[in-house]
C-alpha positions in Angstrom: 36.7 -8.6 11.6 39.7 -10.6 12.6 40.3 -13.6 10.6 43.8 -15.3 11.8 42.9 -19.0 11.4 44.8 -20.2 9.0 46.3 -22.6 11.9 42.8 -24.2 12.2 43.0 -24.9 8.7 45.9 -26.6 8.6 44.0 -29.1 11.3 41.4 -29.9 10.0 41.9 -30.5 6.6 42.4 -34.1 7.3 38.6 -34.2 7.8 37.9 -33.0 4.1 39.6 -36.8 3.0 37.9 -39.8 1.5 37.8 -41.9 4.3 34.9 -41.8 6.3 36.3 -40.7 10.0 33.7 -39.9 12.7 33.4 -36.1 12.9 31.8 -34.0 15.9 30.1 -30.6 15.3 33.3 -28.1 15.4 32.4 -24.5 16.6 35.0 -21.8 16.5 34.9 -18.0 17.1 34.1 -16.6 13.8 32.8 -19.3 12.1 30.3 -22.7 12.7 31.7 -25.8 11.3 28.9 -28.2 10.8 30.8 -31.9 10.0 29.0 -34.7 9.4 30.1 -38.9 8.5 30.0 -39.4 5.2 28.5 -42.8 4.2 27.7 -45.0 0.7 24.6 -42.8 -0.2 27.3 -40.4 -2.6 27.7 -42.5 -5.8 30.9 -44.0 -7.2 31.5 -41.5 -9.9 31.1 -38.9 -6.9 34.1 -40.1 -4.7 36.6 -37.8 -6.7 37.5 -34.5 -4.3 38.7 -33.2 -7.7 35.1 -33.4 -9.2 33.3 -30.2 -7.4 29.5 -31.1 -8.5 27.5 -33.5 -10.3 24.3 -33.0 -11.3 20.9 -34.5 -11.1 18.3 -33.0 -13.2 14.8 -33.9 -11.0 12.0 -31.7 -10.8 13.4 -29.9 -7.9 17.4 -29.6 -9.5 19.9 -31.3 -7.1 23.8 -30.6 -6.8 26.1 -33.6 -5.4 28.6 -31.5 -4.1 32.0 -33.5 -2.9 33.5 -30.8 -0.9 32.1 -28.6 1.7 28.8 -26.0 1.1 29.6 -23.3 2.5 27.1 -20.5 3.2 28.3 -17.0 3.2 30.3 -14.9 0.9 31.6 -12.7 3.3 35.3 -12.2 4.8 34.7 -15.2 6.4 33.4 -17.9 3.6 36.0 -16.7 1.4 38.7 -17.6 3.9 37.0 -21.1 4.1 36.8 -21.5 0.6 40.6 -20.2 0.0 42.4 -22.5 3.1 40.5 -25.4 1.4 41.5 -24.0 -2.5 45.0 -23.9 -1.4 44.7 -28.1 -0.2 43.5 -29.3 -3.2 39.7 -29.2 -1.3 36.5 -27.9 -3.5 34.1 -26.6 -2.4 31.2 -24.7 -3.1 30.0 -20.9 -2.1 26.7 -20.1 -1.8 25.6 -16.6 -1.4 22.6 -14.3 -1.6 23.1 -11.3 -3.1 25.0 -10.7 -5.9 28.3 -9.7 -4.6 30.6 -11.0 -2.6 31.0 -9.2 1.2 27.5 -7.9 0.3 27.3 -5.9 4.0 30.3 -3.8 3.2 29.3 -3.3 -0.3 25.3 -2.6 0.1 24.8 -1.2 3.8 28.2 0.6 5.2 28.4 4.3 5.3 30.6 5.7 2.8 33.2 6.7 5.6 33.3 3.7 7.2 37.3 2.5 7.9 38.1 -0.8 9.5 37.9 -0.4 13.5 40.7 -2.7 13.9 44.6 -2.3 12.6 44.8 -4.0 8.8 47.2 -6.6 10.6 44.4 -8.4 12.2 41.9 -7.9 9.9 43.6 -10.3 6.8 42.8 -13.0 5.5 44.9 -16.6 5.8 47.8 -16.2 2.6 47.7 -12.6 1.3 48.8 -9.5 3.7 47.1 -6.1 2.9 49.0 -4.1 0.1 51.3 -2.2 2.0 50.2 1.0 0.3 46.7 0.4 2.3 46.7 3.0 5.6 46.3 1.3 9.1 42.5 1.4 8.9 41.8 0.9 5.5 38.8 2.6 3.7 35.6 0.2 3.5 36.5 0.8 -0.6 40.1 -0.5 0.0 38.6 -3.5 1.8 35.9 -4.6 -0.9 39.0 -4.2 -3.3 41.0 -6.6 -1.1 38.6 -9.0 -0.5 37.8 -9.1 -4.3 41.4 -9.8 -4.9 41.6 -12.1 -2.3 38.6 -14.3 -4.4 40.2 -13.8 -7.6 43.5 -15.2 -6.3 42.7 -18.3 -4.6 39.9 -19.1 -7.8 37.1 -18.7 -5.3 33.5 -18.4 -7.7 30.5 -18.2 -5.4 27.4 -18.6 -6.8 25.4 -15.5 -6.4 21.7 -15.3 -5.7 21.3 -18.5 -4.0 19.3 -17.6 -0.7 19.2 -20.7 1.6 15.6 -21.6 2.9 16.6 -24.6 4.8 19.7 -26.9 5.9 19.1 -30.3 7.5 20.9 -33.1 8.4 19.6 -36.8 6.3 20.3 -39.0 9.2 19.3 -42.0 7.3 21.7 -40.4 4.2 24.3 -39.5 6.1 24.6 -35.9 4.3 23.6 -32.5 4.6 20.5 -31.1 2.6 20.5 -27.1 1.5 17.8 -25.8 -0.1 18.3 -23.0 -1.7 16.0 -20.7 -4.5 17.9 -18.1 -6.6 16.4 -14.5 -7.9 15.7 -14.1 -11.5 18.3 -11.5 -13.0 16.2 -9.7 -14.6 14.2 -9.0 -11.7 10.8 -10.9 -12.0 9.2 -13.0 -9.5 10.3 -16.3 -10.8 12.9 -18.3 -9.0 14.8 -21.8 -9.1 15.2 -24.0 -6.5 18.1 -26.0 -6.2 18.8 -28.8 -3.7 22.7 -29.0 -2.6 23.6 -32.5 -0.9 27.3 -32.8 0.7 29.1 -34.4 3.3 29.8 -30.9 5.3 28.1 -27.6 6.2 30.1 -24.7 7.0 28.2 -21.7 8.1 29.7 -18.0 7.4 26.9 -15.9 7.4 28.1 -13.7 10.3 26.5 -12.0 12.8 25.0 -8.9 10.8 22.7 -11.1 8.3 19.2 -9.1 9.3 18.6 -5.2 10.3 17.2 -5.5 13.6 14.1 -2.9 13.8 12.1 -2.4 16.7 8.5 -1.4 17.2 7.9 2.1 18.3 4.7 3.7 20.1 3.5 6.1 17.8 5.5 4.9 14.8 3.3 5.9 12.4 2.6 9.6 13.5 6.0 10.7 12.7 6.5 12.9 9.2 9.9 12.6 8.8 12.0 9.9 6.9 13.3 7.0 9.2 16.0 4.9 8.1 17.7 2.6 9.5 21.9 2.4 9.3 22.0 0.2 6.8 20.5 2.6 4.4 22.8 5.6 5.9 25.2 6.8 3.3 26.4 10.3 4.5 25.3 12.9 5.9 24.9 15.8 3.4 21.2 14.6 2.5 20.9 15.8 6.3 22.7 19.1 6.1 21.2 21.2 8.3 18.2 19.1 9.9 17.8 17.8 13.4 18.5 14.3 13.4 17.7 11.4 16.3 19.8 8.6 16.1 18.5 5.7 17.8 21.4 3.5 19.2 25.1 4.4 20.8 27.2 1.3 19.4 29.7 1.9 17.1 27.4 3.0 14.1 25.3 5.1 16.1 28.7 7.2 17.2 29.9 7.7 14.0 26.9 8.2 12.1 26.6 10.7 14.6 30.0 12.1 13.8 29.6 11.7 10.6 26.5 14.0 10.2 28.3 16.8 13.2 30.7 17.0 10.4 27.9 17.5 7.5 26.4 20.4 9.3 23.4 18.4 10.7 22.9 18.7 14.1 22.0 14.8 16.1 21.0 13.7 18.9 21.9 10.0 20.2 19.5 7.7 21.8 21.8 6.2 25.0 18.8 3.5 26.3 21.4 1.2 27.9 25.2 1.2 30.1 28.1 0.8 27.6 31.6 0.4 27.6 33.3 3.4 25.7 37.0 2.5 25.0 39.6 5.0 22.8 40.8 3.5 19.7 44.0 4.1 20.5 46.6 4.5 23.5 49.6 6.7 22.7 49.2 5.5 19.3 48.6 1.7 19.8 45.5 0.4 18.5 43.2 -0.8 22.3 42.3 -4.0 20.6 46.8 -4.6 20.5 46.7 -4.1 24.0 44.5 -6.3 25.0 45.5 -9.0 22.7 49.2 -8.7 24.8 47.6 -8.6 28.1 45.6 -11.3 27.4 48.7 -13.3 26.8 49.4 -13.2 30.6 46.6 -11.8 32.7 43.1 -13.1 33.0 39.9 -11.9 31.0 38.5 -10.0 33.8 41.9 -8.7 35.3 42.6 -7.1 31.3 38.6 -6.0 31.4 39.9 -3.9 34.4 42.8 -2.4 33.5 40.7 -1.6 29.9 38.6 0.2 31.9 41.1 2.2 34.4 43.1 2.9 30.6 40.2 4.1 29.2 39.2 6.5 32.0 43.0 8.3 31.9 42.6 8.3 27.9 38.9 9.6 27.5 38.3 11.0 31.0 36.1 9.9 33.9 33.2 12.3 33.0 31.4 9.9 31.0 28.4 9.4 33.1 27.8 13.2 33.4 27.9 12.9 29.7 24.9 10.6 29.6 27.5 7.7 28.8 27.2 5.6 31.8 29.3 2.0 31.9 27.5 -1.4 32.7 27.9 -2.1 36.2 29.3 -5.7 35.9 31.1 -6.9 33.0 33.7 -5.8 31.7 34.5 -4.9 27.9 35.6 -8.2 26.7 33.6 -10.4 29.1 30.5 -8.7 27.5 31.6 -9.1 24.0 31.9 -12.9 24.9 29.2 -13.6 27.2 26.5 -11.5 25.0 27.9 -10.4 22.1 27.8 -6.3 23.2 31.1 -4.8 21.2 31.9 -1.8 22.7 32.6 1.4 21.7 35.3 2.6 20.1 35.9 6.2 20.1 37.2 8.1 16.7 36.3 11.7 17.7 32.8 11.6 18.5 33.5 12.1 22.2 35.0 15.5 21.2 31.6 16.4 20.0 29.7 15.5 22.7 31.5 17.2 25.5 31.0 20.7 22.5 27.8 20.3 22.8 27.7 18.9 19.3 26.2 15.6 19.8 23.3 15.7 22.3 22.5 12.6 24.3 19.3 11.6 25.2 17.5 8.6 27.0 15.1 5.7 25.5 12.6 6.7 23.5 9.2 6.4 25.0 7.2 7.2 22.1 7.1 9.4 18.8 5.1 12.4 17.3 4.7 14.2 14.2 7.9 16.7 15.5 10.1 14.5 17.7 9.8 11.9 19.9 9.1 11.9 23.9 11.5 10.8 25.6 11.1 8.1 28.5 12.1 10.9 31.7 9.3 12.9 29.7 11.5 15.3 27.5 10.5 16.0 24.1 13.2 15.7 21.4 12.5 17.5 18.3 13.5 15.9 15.1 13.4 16.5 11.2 14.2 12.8 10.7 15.2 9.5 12.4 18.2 6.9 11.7 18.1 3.3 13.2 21.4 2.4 14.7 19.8 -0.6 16.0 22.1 -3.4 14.3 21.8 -6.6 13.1 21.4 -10.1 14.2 21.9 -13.4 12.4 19.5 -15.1 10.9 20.8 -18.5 11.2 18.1 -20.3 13.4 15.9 -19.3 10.6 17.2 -21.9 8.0 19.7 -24.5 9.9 17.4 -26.9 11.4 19.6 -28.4 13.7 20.0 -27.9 17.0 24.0 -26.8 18.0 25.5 -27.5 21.2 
């Protein structure tokens, strides 16, 4: 995740002021700035940026909150909340689970690494330790990101899973309704209402495991999981395993049980764009931040490609690893969110004979799957490498754009 906006910041802090200016919705690439006018609905002891929250105690608890909600204690909301820290700006953090960057923490493989160099994956004010290798460990992350919050005094408030945010046209204000888990476990919960003048949504694009419906579900006897549960692969040692999905979880999971002694085979449905992560020992992603500087999308989507055939070899397709026949890399990552794929060794596997690849799955059986040419695929167990999607059009009731 690349996080370089300290810039933005720096911009639109004049919007987090007293006086009531006129503010459009503000979308930017990593995260959705929802800014609203402020009116006289907020009550004179209320006006104080340097007063976080009042409180209302109503049947259904209420927070007056004078700075920014912000949804989402990942890389992102942490940013937020730490640009605005550093201005003299509350605000207040609202998150889910019980962590902060819950995805890394809860539902990352253990070996997981950054896929981009540390450079572009810090936060505004505080560089990686320089100790950290160029793609830190997920562990190494969490730990950064935890120091990040301690130093700029950012305190989400755990368990607070948002059910709804509207806009009170007649208030003026946003309205997030949020309930919060019991710690203890049970089933009760508390429901608290969060009115403020700005909604800043960080909840990223991996909020919800995507799982699709299979034919014949049911009839299979093995354990299915989907990535988000993956560890490792030594539970696996020694199994056939299908892996459902080619992205970038799907190749390393794959990898990662190759190197467990487990023997997979990857589910390559659709075209996609297999890049190296490196070119003579510069990270792709530098690359086409440079040429991007100078050339066109599409023109640096070519020459990605040309690269990435002289790097990884132009026997991809005979590999059962076919590229998309319009679009290019980047223009895909834009245009439809597709990331591609970038390599870290599982290639190598593949062309050994390793990693098998194998088309869509048609439908599954008590051994293995059929396959949709009509091959059978036998398996001992199945991981989903199916992803994630956001789950943002669940709760904001707004309409954006």
């Amino acid at each position: 995740m690349h996080l370089k906006s300290a810039g933005k910041f720096n911009r639109l802090l004049s919007l987090f002021k007293p006086s009531p200016p006129s503010l459009p919705f503000f979308p930017t690439s990593f995260l959705l700035f929802l800014l609203v006018p402020f009116n006289s609905f907020v009550p004179a002891t209320a006006t104080s940026l340097r007063s976080v929250v009042l409180y209302m105690e109503t049947p259904a608890r209420t927070m007056w909150v004078n700075g920014p909600i912000i949804v989402g204690a990942g890389p992102a909301g942490l940013s937020v909340a730490a640009c605005l820290h550093t201005h003299g700006v509350p605000s207040v953090v609202l998150e889910r689970d019980d962590c902060i960057a819950s995805l890394w923490q809860r539902r990352t493989y253990d070996r997981l690494r950054l896929h981009l160099p540390k450079r572009f994956c810090e936060l505004p004010g505080m560089p990686f330790p320089a100790s950290y290798p160029e793609y830190p460990t997920k562990h190494q992350f969490v730990s950064y990101l935890e120091s990040y919050a301690a130093a700029f005094h950012v305190r989400p408030r755990f368990r607070q899973s948002v059910a709804s945010a509207r806009f009170d046209h007649a208030a003026g204000l946003w309205r997030v309704q949020a309930s919060s888990s019991s710690d203890t476990g049970g089933d009760e919960a508390t429901y608290t209402e969060y009115i403020g003048r700005w909604l800043v949504v960080a909840t990223g694009e991996n909020a919800e495991r995507v799982l699709p419906e299979f034919a014949g579900a049911g009839s299979f006897k093995g354990p299915v999981t989907h990535v988000s549960e993956y560890k490792s692969g030594e539970p696996y040692r020694g199994s056939r395993v299908l892996v459902v999905g080619c992205g970038n979880s799907g190749m390393e999971v794959c990898l990662d049980l190759c190197e467990h002694g487990a023997r997979p085979a990857m589910v390559v449905r659709d075209a996609v764009h297999v890049l190296p992560r490196e070119m003579l020992g510069v990270a792709t992603f530098s690359v086409a931040a440079f040429l991007l500087r100078f050339l066109p999308l599409r023109l640096v989507d070519r020459l990605l490609v040309l690269l990435a055939g002289l790097f990884l070899g132009n026997d991809l397709p005979r590999l059962g690893l076919r590229r998309p026949d319009s679009g290019g890399p980047l223009e895909l990552k834009n245009s439809r969110g597709r990331t591609p794929v970038l390599d870290i060794g599982a290639l190598e596997k593949i062309r050994a004979g390793e990693i098998a690849v194998v088309p869509g799955v048609k439908r599954f059986v008590a051994g293995g799957a059929e396959m949709v040419d009509g091959s059978f695929v036998a398996a001992d167990a199945v991981v989903l490498a199916t992803g994630y999607h956001s789950n943002v059009p669940q709760w904001l009731k707004v309409r954006i754009g």
